[in-house]
TIDO-548363 format. One line per 3 residues: their letters; for each residue x, y, z of N, C-alpha, C. Coordinates in nm, 2 decimals. Atoms other than C-alpha are relative to their C-alpha. Layout:
a = X/Y/Z/X/Y/Z/X/Y/Z ~ ...
# end
This chain:
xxx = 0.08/0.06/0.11/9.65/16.92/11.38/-0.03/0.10/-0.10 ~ 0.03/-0.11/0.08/9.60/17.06/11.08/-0.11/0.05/-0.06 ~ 0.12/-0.05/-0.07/9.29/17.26/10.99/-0.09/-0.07/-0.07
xxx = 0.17/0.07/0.07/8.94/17.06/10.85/-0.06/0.13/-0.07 ~ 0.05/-0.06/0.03/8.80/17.36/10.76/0.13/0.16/-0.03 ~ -0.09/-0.15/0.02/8.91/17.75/10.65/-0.06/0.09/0.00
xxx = 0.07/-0.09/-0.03/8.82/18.10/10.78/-0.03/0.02/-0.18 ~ 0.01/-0.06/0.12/8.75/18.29/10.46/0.15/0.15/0.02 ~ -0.13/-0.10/0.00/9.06/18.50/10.36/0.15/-0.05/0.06
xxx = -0.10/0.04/-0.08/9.29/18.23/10.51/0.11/-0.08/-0.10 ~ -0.08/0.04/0.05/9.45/18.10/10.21/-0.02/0.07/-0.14 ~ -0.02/-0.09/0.13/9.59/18.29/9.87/-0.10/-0.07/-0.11
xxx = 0.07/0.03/0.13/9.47/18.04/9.63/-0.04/-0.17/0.06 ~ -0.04/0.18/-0.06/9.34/17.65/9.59/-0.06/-0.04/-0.21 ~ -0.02/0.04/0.17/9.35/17.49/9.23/-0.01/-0.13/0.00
xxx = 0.04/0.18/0.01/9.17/17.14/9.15/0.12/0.02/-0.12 ~ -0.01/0.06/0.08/9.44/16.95/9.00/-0.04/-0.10/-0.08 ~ 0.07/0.14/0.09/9.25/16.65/8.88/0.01/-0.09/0.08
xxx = 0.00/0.12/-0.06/9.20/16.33/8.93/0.12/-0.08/0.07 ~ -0.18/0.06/-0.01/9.49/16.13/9.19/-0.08/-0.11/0.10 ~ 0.03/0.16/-0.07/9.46/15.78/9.42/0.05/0.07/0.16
xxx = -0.01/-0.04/-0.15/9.44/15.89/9.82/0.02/-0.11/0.08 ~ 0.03/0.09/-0.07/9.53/15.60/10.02/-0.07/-0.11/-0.07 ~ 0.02/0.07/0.09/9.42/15.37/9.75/-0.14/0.03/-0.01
xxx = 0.16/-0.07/0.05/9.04/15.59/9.69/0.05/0.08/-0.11 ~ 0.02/-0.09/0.13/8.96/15.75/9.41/-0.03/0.15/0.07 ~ 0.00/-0.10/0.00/9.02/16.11/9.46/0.07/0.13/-0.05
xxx = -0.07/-0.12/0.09/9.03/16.48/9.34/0.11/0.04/0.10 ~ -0.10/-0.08/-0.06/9.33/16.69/9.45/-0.01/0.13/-0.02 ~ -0.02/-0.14/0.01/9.34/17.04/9.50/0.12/0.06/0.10
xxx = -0.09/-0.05/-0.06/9.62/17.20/9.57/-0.02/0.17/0.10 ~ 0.05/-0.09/-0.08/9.60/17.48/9.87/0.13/0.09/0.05 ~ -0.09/-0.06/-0.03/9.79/17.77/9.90/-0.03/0.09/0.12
xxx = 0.05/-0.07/-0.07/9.78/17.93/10.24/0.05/0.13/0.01 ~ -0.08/-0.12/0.00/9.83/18.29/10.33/0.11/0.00/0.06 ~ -0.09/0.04/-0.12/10.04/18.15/10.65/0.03/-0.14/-0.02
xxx = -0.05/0.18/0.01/10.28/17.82/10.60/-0.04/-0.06/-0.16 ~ -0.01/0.06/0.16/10.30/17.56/10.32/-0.10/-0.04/-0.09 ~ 0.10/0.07/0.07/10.13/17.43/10.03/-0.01/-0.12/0.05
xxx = 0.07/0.10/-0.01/9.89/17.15/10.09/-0.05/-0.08/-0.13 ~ 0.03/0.04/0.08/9.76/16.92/9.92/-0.12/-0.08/0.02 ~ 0.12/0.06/-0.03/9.39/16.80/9.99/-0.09/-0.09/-0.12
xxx = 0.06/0.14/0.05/9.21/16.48/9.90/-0.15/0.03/0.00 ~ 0.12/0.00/-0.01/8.85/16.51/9.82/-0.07/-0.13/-0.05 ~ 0.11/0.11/0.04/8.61/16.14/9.79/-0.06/0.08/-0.14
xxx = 0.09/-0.02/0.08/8.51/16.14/9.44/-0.10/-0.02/-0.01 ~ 0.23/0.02/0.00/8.14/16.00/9.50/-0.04/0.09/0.12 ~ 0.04/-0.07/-0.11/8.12/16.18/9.86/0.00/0.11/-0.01
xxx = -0.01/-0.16/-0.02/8.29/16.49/9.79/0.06/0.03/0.13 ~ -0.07/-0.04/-0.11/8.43/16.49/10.15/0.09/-0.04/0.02 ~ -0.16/-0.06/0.04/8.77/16.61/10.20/0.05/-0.20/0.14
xxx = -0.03/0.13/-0.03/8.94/16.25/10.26/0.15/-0.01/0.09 ~ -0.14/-0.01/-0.04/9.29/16.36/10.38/0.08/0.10/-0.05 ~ -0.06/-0.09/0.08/9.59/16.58/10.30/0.10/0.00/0.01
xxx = -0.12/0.01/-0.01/9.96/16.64/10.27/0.05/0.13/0.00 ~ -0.07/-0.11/-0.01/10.20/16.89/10.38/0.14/-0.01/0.04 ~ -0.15/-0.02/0.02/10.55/16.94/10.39/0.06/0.08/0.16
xxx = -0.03/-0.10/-0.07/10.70/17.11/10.69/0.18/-0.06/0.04 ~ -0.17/0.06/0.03/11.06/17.18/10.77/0.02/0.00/0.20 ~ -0.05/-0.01/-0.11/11.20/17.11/11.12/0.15/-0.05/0.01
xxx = -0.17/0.01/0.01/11.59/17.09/11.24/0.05/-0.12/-0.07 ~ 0.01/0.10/0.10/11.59/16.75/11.08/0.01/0.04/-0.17 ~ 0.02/-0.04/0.16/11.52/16.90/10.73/-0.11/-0.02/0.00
xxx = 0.12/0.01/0.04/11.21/16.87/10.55/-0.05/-0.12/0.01 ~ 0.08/0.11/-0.04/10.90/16.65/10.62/-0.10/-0.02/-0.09 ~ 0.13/0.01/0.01/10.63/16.54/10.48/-0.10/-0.06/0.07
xxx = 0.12/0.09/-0.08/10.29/16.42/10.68/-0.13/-0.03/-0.08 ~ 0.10/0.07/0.05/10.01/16.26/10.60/-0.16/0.01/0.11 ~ 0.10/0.00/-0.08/9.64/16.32/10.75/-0.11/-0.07/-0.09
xxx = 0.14/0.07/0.11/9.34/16.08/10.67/-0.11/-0.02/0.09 ~ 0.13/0.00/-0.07/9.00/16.13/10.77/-0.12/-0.08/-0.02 ~ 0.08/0.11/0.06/8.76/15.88/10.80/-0.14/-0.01/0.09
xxx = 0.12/0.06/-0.04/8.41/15.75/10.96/-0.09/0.12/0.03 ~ 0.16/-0.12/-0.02/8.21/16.10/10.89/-0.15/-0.08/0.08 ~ 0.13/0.02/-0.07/7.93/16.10/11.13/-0.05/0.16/0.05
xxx = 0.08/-0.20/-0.03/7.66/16.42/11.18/0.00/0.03/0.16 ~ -0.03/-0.10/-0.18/7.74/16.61/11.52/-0.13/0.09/-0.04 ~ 0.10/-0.12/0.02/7.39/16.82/11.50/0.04/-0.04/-0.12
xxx = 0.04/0.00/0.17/7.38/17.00/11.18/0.13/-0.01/-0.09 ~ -0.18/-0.04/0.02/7.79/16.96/11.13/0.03/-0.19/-0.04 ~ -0.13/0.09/0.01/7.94/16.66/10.93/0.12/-0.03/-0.02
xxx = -0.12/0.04/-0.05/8.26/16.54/11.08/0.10/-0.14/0.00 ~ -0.09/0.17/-0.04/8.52/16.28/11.06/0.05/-0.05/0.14 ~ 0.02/0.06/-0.13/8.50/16.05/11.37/0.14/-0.02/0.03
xxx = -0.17/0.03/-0.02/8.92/15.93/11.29/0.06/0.06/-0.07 ~ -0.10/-0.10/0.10/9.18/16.17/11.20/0.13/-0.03/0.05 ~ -0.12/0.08/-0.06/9.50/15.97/11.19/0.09/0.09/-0.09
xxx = -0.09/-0.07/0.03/9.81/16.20/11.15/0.13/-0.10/0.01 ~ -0.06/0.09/-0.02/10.11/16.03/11.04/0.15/0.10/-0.07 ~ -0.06/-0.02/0.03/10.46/16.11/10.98/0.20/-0.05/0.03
xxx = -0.09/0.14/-0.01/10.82/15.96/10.95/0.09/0.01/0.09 ~ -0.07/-0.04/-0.13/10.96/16.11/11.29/-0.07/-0.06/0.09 ~ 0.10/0.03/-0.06/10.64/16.03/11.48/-0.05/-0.12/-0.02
xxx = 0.11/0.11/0.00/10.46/15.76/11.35/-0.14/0.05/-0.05 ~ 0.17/-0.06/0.04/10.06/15.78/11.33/-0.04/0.04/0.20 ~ 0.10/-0.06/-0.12/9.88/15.96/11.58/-0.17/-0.02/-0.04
xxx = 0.11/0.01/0.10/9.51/15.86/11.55/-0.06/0.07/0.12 ~ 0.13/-0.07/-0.06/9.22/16.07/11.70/-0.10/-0.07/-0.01 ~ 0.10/0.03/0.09/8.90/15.92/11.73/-0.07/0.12/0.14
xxx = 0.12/-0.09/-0.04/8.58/16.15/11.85/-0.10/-0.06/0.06 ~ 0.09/0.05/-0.10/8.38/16.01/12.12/-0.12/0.10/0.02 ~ 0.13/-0.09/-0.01/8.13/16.31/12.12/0.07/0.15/-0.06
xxx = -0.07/-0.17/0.07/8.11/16.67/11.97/-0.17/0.08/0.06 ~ 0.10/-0.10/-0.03/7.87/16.90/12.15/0.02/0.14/-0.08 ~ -0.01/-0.10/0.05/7.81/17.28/12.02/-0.09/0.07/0.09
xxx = 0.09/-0.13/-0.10/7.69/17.60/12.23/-0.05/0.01/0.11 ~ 0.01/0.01/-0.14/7.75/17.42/12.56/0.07/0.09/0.09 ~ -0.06/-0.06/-0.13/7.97/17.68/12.71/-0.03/0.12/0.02
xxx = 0.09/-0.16/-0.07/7.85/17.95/12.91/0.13/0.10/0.04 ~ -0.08/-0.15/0.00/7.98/18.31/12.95/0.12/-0.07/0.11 ~ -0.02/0.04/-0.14/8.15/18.16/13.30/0.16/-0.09/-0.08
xxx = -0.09/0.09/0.06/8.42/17.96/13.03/0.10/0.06/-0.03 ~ -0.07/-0.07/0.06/8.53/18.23/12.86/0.05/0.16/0.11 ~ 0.03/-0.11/-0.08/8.57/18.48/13.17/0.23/0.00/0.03
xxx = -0.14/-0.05/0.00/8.95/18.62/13.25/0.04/-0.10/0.19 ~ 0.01/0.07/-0.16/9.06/18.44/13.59/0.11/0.12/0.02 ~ -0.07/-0.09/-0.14/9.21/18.66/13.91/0.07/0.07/-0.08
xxx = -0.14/-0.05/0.01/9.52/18.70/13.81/0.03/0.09/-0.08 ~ -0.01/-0.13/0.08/9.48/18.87/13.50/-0.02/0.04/-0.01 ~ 0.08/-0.14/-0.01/9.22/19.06/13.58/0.07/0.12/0.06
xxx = -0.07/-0.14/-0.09/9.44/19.22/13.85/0.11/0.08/-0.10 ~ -0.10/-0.06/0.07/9.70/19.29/13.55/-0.07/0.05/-0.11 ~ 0.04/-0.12/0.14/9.45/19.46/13.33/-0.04/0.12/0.05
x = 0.02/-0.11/-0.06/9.41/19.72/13.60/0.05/0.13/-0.01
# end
């Protein structure tokens, strides 16, 4: 999936082109250049302001693709608003839809992130 958000330092540039139609909504476009992989092309809700979908190009042995991601039924997780359906679609695949049945934050204990056996014995 591709990313909803971006570290800082993770893309060269991003450039509102203007006004364009997202899935038949009114929205801005900004174009996103990442440091790693292709330009994008993200959808922002002109009255909401939240990022509504996006497009990207990618090449596989087939030749080049384009996909399509559209995000929809923002709902607040805590203090985090998120899109509940993130339907990824493309002309190899089809649509893939996601929906979000729950979103917890700062449930996992040290005990999650711990190395198991095996490769503890090989950092010896």
């Amino acid at each position: 999936m591709a990313l909803l958000t971006y570290e800082p330092g993770s893309f060269k540039s991003a450039t509102v082109v203007g006004a364009a139609d997202f899935e038949g909504r009114k929205a801005w476009l900004v174009k996103i250049t990442p440091a790693v992989g292709p330009e994008l092309s993200e959808y922002f809700d002109q009255q909401t302001g939240l990022k509504i979908g996006f497009t990207a190009k990618t090449t596989t042995q087939m030749g080049e693709i384009e996909g399509t991601t559209r995000l929809s039924e923002y709902t607040q997780y805590g203090a985090v608003k998120m899109p509940k359906v993130i339907v990824q679609s493309n002309p190899m695949a089809g649509d893939i839809t996601v929906t979000l049945e729950a979103v917890e934050f700062n449930k996992a204990t040290d005990a999650a992130f711990a190395l198991p056996d095996a490769i503890k014995a090989l950092k010896k």
